[in-house]
N, C-alpha and C positions, 0 to 999 in steps of 0.2 A: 504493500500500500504506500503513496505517495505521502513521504513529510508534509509536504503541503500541497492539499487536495486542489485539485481543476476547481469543486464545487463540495457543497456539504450543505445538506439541510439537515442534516440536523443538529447542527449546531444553532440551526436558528428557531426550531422545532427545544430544543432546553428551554428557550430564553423566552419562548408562548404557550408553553403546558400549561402554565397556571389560566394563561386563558383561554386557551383552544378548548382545555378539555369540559369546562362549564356551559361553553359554547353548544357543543356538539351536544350537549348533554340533554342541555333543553331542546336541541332538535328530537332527542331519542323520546325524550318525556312526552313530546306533540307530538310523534309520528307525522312529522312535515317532512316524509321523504322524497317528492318527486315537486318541484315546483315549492309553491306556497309562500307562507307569509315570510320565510329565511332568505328566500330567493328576493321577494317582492322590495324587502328591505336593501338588501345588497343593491338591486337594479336601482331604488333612489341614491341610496351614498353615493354608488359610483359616477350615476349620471351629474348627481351635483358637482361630484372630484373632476369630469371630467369639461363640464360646461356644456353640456349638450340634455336635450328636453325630454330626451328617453333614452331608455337602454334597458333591452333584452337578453336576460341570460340565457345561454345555449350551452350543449354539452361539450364544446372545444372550437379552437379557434377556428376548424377546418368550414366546419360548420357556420361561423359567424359568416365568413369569407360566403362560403353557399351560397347562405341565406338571404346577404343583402344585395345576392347577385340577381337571384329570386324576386325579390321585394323591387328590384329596379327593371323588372320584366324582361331580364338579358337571360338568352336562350336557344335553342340550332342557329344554326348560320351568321349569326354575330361574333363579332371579335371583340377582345379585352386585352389591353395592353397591361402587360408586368413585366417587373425586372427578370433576368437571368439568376442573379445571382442572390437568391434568399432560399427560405428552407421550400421545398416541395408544395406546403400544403397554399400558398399564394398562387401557385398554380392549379391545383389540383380541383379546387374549388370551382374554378372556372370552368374545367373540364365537367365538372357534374351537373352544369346545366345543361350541357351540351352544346356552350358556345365554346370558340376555340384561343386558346392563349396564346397572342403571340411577346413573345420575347425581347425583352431592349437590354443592350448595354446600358455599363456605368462609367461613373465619372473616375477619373486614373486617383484621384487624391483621398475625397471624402468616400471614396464606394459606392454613394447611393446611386439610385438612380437618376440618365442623364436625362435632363429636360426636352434637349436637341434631339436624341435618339427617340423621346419619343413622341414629338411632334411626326418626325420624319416618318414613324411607324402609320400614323393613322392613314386605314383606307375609309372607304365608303361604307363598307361592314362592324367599322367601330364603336362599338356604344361605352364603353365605358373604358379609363385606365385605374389600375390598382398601383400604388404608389406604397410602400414598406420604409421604414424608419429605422432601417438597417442596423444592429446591433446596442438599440437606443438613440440614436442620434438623428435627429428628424432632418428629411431631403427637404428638398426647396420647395415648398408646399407653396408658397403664393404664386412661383411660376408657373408650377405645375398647374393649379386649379384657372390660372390665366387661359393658358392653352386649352384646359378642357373643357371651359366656357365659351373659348373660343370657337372649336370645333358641333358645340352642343352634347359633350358628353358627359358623363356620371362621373367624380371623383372618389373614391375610395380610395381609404386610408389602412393599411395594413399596421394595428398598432400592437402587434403581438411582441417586440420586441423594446416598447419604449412606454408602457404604463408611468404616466407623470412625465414625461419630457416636453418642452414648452418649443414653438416655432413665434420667435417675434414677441415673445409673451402673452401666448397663446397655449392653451394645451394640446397636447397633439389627437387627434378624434374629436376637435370640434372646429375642422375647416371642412372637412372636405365633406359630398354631400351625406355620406354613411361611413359608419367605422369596424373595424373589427379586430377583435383584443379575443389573443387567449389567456388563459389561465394554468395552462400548463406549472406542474408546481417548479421547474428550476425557472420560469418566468421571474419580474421584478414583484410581482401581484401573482404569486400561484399556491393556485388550490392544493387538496390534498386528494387529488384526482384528477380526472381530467372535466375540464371547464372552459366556458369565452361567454362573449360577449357582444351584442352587435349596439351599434348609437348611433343616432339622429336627431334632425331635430323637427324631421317630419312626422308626421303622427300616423299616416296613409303607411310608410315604411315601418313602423313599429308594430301597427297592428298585422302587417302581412307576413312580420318574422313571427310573432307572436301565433300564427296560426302553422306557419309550417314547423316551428317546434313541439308541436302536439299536434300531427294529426290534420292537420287543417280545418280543425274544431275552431266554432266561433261561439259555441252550445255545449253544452253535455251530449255527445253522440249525433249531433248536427255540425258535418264536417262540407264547408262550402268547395274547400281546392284538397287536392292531393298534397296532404302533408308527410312529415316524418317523423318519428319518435328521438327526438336530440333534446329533450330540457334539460336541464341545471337541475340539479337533485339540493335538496335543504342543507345537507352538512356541509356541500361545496358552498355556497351562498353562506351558511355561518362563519365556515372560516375566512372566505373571505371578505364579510364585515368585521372580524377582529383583525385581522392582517391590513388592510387600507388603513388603520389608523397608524399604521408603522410605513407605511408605504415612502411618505415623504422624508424619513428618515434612512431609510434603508439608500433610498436613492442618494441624498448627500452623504453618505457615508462611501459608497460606492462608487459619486463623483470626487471624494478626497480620495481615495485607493488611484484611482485613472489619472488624478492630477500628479497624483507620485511616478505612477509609470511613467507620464509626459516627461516630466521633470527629471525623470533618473534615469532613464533609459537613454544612454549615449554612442550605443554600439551599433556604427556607420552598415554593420551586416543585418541591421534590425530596421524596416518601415513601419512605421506609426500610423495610423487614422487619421487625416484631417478634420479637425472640427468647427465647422462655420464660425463666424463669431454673433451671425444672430439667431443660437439655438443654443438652448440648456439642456442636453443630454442627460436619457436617464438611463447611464450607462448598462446594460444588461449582459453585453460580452466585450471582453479587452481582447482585440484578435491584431496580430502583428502579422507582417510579410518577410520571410525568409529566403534564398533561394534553395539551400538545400534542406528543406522542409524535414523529411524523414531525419538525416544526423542531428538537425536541432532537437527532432521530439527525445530521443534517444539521447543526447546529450543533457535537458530537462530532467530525465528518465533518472538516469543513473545520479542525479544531484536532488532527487525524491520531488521533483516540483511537478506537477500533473498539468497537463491541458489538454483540448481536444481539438476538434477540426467542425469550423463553420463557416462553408459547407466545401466539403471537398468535392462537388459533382453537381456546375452549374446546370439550374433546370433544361436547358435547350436542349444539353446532351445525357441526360436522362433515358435511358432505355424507355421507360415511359412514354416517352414522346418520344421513338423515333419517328415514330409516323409522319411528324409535320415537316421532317427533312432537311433539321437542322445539321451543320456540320462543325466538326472542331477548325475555329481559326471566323466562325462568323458571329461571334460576339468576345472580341479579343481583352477586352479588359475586365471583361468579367470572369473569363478562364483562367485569366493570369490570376485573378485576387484566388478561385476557386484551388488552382496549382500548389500556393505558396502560402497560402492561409495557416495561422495556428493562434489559439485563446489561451491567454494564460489564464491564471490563477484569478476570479474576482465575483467575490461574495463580500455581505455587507462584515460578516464575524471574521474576516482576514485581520491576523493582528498586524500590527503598526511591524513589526518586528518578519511578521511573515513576507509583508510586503516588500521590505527592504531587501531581504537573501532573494527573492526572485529578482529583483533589480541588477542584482551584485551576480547572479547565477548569467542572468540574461547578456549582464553588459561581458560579463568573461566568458562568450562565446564565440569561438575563432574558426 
């Protein structure tokens, strides 16, 4: 086992026993296991944490993604613009309505996605782009939602990776016109299971998530659309109404951890994250550029410092999709971050002390 873990809940699982488990307790006592008033609770907190007029719990981000693709009536023969380079399920979602994802590079510095790439992407079949906050760190949401206002299309926020990150001092899931947040628990905001989230600030969109997470019940046993069985069960919604009041903390503990990497990281074989200067990052993975990727992991390895890989296998070139016939060498900057990708160590209970030896490990890396 790694001296100092990639990640560890439970160390952060110690420091919320005393109230997780009273939490959960009163769900067991109501039998408010599928939906209900633990859920109903959580969907206001968050929506107020977030700034936006509704928010529906769903049983994972995958699903939020679906839903509000659903809700914006995109479907066969339409296309949705996302990046290459985030986890699977930004795309995936899009595939399950059976419109088709097409793929944009990113920017060589900050990662996210490029604006130009995906202006240049829209054809006549586009209705909607899906935009991701890549690692915590929110893309260019005002140019972005420009363009897609410009074109007439749907802006969707993929906020699975930045719970509490601000754009302009803004929260991130309340520009664009729908949002979608998982809960996944090594998330910044994760359940103790699997969980998400969709937001708006339309009410037409709420109620149509709201129907395809049960069933497409609008009634007890009066089901107007072909829905699905994905809700939020009670104990996820309870814990994460005690976890959101740590939420803003967790994130500046994790933006002081990322400010030390910045800071201390001096070794010219090591690339850094660019990070805008009008965004407040809610840091959720610290991922560096390498070129010989495998001897660094193994170098880490043997000096007990854990990390992992996100994502080593940009979506375009996904078995999954080979279908839409993408190849290696047509979304080049996002292969390359995909190539040479590696996360260090960065959770909020990292000590001050653990921080430092991955600094000192990383920067005497030759």
């Amino acid at each position: 086992m790694d001296t100092i873990p990639f990640f560890d809940l439970k160390r952060q699982y110690a420091n919320l026993r005393d109230e997780l488990a009273p939490a959960i307790e009163t769900v067991l006592d109501k039998t408010a296991f599928s939906g209900g008033e633990f859920v109903d609770r959580f969907e206001k907190e968050f929506a107020d944490y977030c700034g936006v007029r509704h928010m529906r719990g769903v049983n994972s981000g995958t699903a939020a993604i679906h839903f509000a693709l659903l809700a914006l009536g995109i479907g066969p023969g339409d296309e949705v613009i996302v990046p290459a380079h985030t986890f699977i399920a930004s795309a995936s979602g899009i595939s399950y309505t059976g419109a088709k994802p097409v793929f944009v590079d990113c920017l060589a510095d900050t990662w996210e996605v490029d604006p130009n790439a995906v202006e240049k992407a829209i054809t006549k079949k586009t209705r909607a782009v899906i935009v991701v906050h890549l690692y915590g760190v929110p893309c260019e949401l005002y140019e972005l939602k420009r363009i897609a206002m410009a074109h007439g299309l749907a802006l969707i926020e993929d906020c699975a990776q930045a719970h509490g990150a601000l754009y302009q001092g803004r929260k991130v899931g309340s520009i664009g016109e729908v949002s979608a947040f998982s809960f996944y628990p090594s998330k910044n905001l994760g359940a103790y299971g699997e969980a998400g989230a969709v937001g708006t600030d339309k009410k037409k969109i709420a109620e149509l998530v709201e129907m395809f997470r049960s069933h497409g019940e609008t009634a007890k046993y009066s089901h107007e659309i072909l829905g699905y069985n994905e809700r939020m069960d009670g104990i996820q919604g309870a814990v994460l109404s005690v976890k959101l009041r740590h939420l803003d903390q967790w994130n500046k503990r994790k933006s002081a951890i990322s400010s030390k990497y910045f800071e201390g990281i001096k070794n010219p074989l090591i690339v850094l994250q660019s990070i805008p200067q009008e965004v407040t990052p809610a840091h959720h993975l610290f991922v560096v550029l390498v070129h010989d990727r495998p001897k660094f992991i193994e170098y880490l390895k043997a000096r007990g410092v854990g990390s992992a890989l996100h994502y080593p296998i940009p979506c375009h070139l996904q078995k999954a999709y080979r279908t839409l016939g993408y190849a290696k060498g047509d979304l080049p900057k996002a292969e390359y971050i995909a190539d040479h990708c590696v996360s260090l160590p960065l959770f909020p209970e990292l000590t001050d002390k653990e921080v430092e030896t991955v600094i000192d490990v990383v920067n005497a890396y030759a």
